[in-house]
N, C-alpha and C positions, 0 to 999 in steps of 0.2 A: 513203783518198782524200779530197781536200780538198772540202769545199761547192762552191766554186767550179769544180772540176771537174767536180762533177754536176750541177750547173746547165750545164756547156758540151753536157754529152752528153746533157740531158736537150730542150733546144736541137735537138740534130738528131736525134731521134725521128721525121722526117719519115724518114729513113733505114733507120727500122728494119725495114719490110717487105721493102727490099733484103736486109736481114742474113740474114734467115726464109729468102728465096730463094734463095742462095749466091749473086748473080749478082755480086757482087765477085770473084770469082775468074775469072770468065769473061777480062779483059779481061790484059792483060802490061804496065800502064803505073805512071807513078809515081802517076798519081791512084786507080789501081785497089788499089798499094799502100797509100796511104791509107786508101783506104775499107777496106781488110780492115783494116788497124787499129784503126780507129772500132770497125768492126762485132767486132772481138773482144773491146775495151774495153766496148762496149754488152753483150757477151753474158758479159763475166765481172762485168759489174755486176748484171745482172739487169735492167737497165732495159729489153733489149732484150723479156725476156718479159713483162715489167709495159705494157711501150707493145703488145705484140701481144693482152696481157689486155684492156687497154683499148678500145683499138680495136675489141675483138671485141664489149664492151658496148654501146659508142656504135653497132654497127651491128643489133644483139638486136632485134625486134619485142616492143614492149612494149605498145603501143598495142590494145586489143580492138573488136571488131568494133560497132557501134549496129543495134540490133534493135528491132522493136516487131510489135505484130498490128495487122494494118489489117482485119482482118474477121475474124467477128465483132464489131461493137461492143461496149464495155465494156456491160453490165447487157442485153444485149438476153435475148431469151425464144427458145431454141432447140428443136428436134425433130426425130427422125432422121437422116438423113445430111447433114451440114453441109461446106460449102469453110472452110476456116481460113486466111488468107491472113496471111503473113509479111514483112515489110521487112527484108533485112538487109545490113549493106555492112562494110566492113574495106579500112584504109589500103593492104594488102598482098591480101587475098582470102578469104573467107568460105569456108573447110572444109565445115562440117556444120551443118546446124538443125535442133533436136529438137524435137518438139512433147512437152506434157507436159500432163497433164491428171492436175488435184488431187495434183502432185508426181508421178505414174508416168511417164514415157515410154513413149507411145504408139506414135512412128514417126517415121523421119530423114529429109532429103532432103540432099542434096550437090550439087544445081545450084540455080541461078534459073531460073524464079519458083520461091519456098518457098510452094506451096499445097497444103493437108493437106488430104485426104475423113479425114473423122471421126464416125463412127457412133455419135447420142449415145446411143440406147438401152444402149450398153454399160456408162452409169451411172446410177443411181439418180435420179428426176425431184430436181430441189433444186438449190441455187444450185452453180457447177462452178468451178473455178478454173482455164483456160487458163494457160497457160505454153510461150514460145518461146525456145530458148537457142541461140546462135549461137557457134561458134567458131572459131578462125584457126590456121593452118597451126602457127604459134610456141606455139598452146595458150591463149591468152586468151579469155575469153568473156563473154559476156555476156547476161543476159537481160530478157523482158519478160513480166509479166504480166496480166490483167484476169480480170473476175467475172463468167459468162454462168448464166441461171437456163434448165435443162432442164425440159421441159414434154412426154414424149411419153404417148402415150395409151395403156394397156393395154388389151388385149383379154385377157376372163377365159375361160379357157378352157371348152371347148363340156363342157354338162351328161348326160351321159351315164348317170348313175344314176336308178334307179326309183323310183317312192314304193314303201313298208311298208303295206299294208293287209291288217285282217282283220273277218272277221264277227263280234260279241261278242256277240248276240244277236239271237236265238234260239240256242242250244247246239246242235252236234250232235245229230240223234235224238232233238229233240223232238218232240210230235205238238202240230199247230197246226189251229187252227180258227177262222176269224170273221177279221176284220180286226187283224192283229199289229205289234207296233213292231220293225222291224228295225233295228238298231245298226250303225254301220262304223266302226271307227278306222282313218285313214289319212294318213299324213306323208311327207315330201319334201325332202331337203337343202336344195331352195332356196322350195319351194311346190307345194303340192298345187291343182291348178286345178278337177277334177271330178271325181265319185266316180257310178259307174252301178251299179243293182242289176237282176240277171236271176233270174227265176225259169224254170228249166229252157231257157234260153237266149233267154227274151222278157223285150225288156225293164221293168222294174216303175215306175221312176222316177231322177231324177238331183239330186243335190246340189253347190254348188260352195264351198261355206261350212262350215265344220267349227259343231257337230256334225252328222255325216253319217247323219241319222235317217230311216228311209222308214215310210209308215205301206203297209203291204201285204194288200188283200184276199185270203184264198187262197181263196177261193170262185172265183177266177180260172183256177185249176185242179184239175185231176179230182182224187179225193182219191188217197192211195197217195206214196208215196215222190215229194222233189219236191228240187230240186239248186239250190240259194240260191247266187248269184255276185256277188261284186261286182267292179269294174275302178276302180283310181284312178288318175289320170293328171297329168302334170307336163308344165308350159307346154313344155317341149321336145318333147312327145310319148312322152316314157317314160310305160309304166305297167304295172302288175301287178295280177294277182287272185286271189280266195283263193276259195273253195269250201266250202260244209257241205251238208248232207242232213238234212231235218226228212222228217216225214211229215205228210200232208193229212189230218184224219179228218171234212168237215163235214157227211156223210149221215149218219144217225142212222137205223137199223132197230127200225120201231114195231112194240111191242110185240103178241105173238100176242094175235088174238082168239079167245075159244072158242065154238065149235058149241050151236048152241040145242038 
């Protein structure tokens, strides 16, 4: 086929959606036999599927949608549950908006308005990198980012453990007399506040400063078996106590006198 006849048929390509359609055949005349001519010359050229190729291009959404975050502002300082607010528009219609935070996506929305509840505690306090991605029916997208610095507050979890205290002196079962140094060691995950010493459940004296020293008269009690306690105690109000058993001996039995 010569140039110049593909150039005539290439010419009447306004025709070639007719050809796709059959609707040349529809009609009994000699114009309609023409046109089934055309259109069989178009379609044993190929030109007829190359102008429907075409055509099918020139009509493609290629165009992507414009997005941006209107809230949060860029650098602002955020905490706990925040509104993420979206702009997003497309030549043809805005499918789907993902919000994405530090690259994961978080959560989608499919209508207007695109505004996201976003929970920042779910990240780490430190600078956050927002991200909203918008796409269109045809698959085009596009996105928009900014930098928000998270700031929320931990609460450290409630202290529930005791202090460690014990009596280190006097030893078990030792016999004591006159005014003595009792000794306490006693510690605390987070701080020891006050340390009480009881002798037989009264108490002797209080320390709240380490070393936990008492100086303790036992002339204070009868002599015989006596039950040393001490309690430490932790700003939370935990505390514990530890226990020994000395003996009192401060009567002294004088010495027999003999008979004249």
């Amino acid at each position: 086929m010569s140039q110049e006849i593909r150039n005539t048929l290439r010419s009447r390509a306004a025709d070639i959606s007719e050809c796709n359609s059959g609707t040349y055949g529809k009609a009994r005349d000699l114009t309609a036999f023409r046109h089934f001519a055309l259109c069989v010359l178009l379609t044993m050229t190929g030109i007829a599927v190359l102008g429907t190729a075409q055509a099918s291009r020139r009509s493609r959404d290629t165009q992507p949608p414009t997005v941006s975050i209107t809230s949060p502002s860029s650098g602002a300082t955020i905490a706990g549950v925040v509104s993420v607010s979206v702009s997003a528009t497309d030549n043809v219609g805005v499918k789907r908006v993902d919000l994405l935070v530090n690259g994961a996506t978080v959560t989608s929305l499919t209508a207007s308005p695109y505004t996201f509840s976003w929970n920042s505690a779910t990240v780490a306090n430190g600078s956050v990198t927002l991200s909203a991605k918008a796409y269109d029916a045809a698959r085009n997208s596009a996105s928009a980012s900014e930098t928000v610095t998270v700031a929320n507050t931990t609460t450290p979890p409630a202290d529930t453990q005791a202090p460690t205290v014990t009596i280190t002196s006097p030893t078990a079962g030792n016999t004591l007399k006159g005014t003595v140094a009792v000794s306490v060691s006693a510690s605390d995950n987070v701080g020891v506040t006050d340390v009480d010493l009881y002798a037989n459940a009264a108490i002797v004296g209080s320390a709240t400063t380490s070393p936990y020293m008492f100086s303790w008269n036992t002339s204070t009690v009868s002599d015989g078996s006596v039950t040393l306690q001490a309690v430490a105690y932790d700003a939370a109000g935990n505390h514990s106590n530890a226990l020994t058993n000395v003996t009192v001996a401060n009567t002294t039995t004088p010495p027999p006198t003999s008979s004249p």
